[in-house]
C-alpha positions, 0 to 999 in steps of 0.5 A, a space after each residue: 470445565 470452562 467452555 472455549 468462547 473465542 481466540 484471538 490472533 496474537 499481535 506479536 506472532 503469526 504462529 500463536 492466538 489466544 484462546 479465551 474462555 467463559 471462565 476468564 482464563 486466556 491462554 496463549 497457544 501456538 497453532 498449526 498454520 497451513 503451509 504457504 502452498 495449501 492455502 485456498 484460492 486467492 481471489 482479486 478483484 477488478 474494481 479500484 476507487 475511480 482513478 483518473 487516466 493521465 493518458 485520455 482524462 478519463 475517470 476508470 473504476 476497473 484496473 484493466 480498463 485503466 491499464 488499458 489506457 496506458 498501451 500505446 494502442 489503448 490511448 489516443 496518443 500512441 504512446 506507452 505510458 507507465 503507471 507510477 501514482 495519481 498525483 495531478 501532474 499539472 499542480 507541480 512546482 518546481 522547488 527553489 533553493 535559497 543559496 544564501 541560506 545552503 551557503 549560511 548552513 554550509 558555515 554553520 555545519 563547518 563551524 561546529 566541527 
Protein backbone atom coordinates (compact mmCIF):
# COMPACT_ATOMS: atom_id res chain seq x y z
CA UNK A 1 0.00 0.00 0.00
CA UNK A 2 1.58 3.30 -1.29
CA UNK A 3 2.02 6.31 1.47
CA UNK A 4 0.42 9.79 0.82
CA UNK A 5 3.80 12.00 0.63
CA UNK A 6 2.30 15.45 -0.58
CA UNK A 7 -0.41 17.25 -2.90
CA UNK A 8 -0.27 19.65 -5.14
CA UNK A 9 -2.44 22.35 -6.27
CA UNK A 10 -3.24 22.16 -9.84
CA UNK A 11 -2.34 25.08 -12.30
CA UNK A 12 -5.38 24.85 -14.38
CA UNK A 13 -8.45 24.63 -11.42
CA UNK A 14 -8.85 25.68 -8.10
CA UNK A 15 -11.24 22.69 -7.34
CA UNK A 16 -8.41 20.08 -7.97
CA UNK A 17 -4.66 18.99 -6.57
CA UNK A 18 -2.57 16.63 -6.92
CA UNK A 19 -1.89 13.99 -4.93
CA UNK A 20 1.71 12.43 -5.04
CA UNK A 21 2.68 9.25 -3.36
CA UNK A 22 6.11 7.32 -2.38
CA UNK A 23 5.27 5.01 -5.19
CA UNK A 24 5.21 7.26 -7.92
CA UNK A 25 1.78 7.35 -8.60
CA UNK A 26 -0.09 10.82 -8.94
CA UNK A 27 -3.59 11.39 -8.88
CA UNK A 28 -5.63 14.38 -9.95
CA UNK A 29 -8.41 14.58 -7.40
CA UNK A 30 -11.14 17.21 -6.79
CA UNK A 31 -11.14 18.67 -3.30
CA UNK A 32 -13.61 20.14 -1.07
CA UNK A 33 -12.72 24.08 -0.79
CA UNK A 34 -14.56 25.76 1.98
CA UNK A 35 -17.02 28.06 1.04
CA UNK A 36 -16.39 31.89 0.30
CA UNK A 37 -18.03 33.06 3.82
CA UNK A 38 -16.18 29.97 6.23
CA UNK A 39 -12.78 31.05 5.44
CA UNK A 40 -10.59 32.37 8.44
CA UNK A 41 -9.79 35.88 9.11
CA UNK A 42 -8.01 37.99 6.73
CA UNK A 43 -5.31 39.91 8.14
CA UNK A 44 -3.72 43.14 6.26
CA UNK A 45 -0.91 44.86 7.12
CA UNK A 46 0.17 48.23 7.40
CA UNK A 47 3.54 48.33 6.34
CA UNK A 48 4.08 49.13 2.31
CA UNK A 49 7.63 49.65 0.74
CA UNK A 50 8.99 53.28 1.62
CA UNK A 51 6.82 55.55 -0.74
CA UNK A 52 7.51 59.12 -1.19
CA UNK A 53 4.18 61.56 -0.28
CA UNK A 54 3.47 63.91 -3.28
CA UNK A 55 1.72 65.82 -0.97
CA UNK A 56 4.71 66.86 1.93
CA UNK A 57 7.90 65.19 0.26
CA UNK A 58 8.23 62.95 2.67
CA UNK A 59 9.07 59.21 2.62
CA UNK A 60 6.18 56.76 4.62
CA UNK A 61 6.40 53.09 5.34
CA UNK A 62 3.04 52.61 6.69
CA UNK A 63 -0.22 53.21 4.43
CA UNK A 64 -2.28 55.04 6.95
CA UNK A 65 0.65 57.47 7.74
CA UNK A 66 0.72 57.96 3.57
CA UNK A 67 -2.99 58.22 3.19
CA UNK A 68 -2.99 60.59 5.95
CA UNK A 69 -1.11 63.12 3.88
CA UNK A 70 -3.44 63.18 1.17
CA UNK A 71 -6.56 64.94 3.87
CA UNK A 72 -6.75 68.24 3.37
CA UNK A 73 -5.71 68.71 7.09
CA UNK A 74 -3.05 66.09 6.93
CA UNK A 75 -0.72 68.21 4.61
CA UNK A 76 0.50 71.44 4.48
CA UNK A 77 -1.17 72.68 1.67
CA UNK A 78 -4.88 72.30 2.84
CA UNK A 79 -5.46 70.41 -0.22
CA UNK A 80 -7.41 67.07 -0.82
CA UNK A 81 -5.03 64.77 -2.65
CA UNK A 82 -6.06 61.63 -4.55
CA UNK A 83 -3.83 58.63 -4.80
CA UNK A 84 -3.18 57.31 -8.38
CA UNK A 85 0.67 55.89 -8.42
CA UNK A 86 4.22 56.96 -7.40
CA UNK A 87 5.65 58.06 -10.56
CA UNK A 88 7.89 61.34 -10.28
CA UNK A 89 5.64 63.93 -11.65
CA UNK A 90 8.53 66.31 -12.24
CA UNK A 91 10.25 64.11 -14.89
CA UNK A 92 6.96 64.15 -17.38
CA UNK A 93 7.55 65.47 -20.88
CA UNK A 94 4.91 66.12 -22.81
CA UNK A 95 4.67 64.15 -26.11
CA UNK A 96 5.24 65.62 -29.58
CA UNK A 97 3.73 64.86 -32.52
CA UNK A 98 5.45 64.66 -35.82
CA UNK A 99 2.44 66.14 -38.27
CA UNK A 100 4.38 65.16 -41.57
CA UNK A 101 4.72 61.66 -40.37
CA UNK A 102 0.49 61.52 -38.96
CA UNK A 103 -0.17 63.25 -42.34
CA UNK A 104 2.42 60.33 -44.46
CA UNK A 105 0.73 57.54 -42.37
CA UNK A 106 -2.65 59.05 -43.19
CA UNK A 107 -1.71 58.50 -46.97
CA UNK A 108 -0.35 55.23 -46.45
CA UNK A 109 -3.33 53.85 -44.72
CA UNK A 110 -5.48 55.43 -47.49
CA UNK A 111 -3.68 53.92 -50.21
CA UNK A 112 -3.92 50.39 -49.02
CA UNK A 113 -7.57 50.64 -48.87
Amino acid sequence: MANLIRTEPSLFRDDEAWFIFDDGRQCLRKIDRPAEGNRGPVIMSDYIDPVQSQADGKTYDSKSALYRTYRADGNPQGIAYECVGNENITDFKRPTRDKAAAISAIKRALGDL
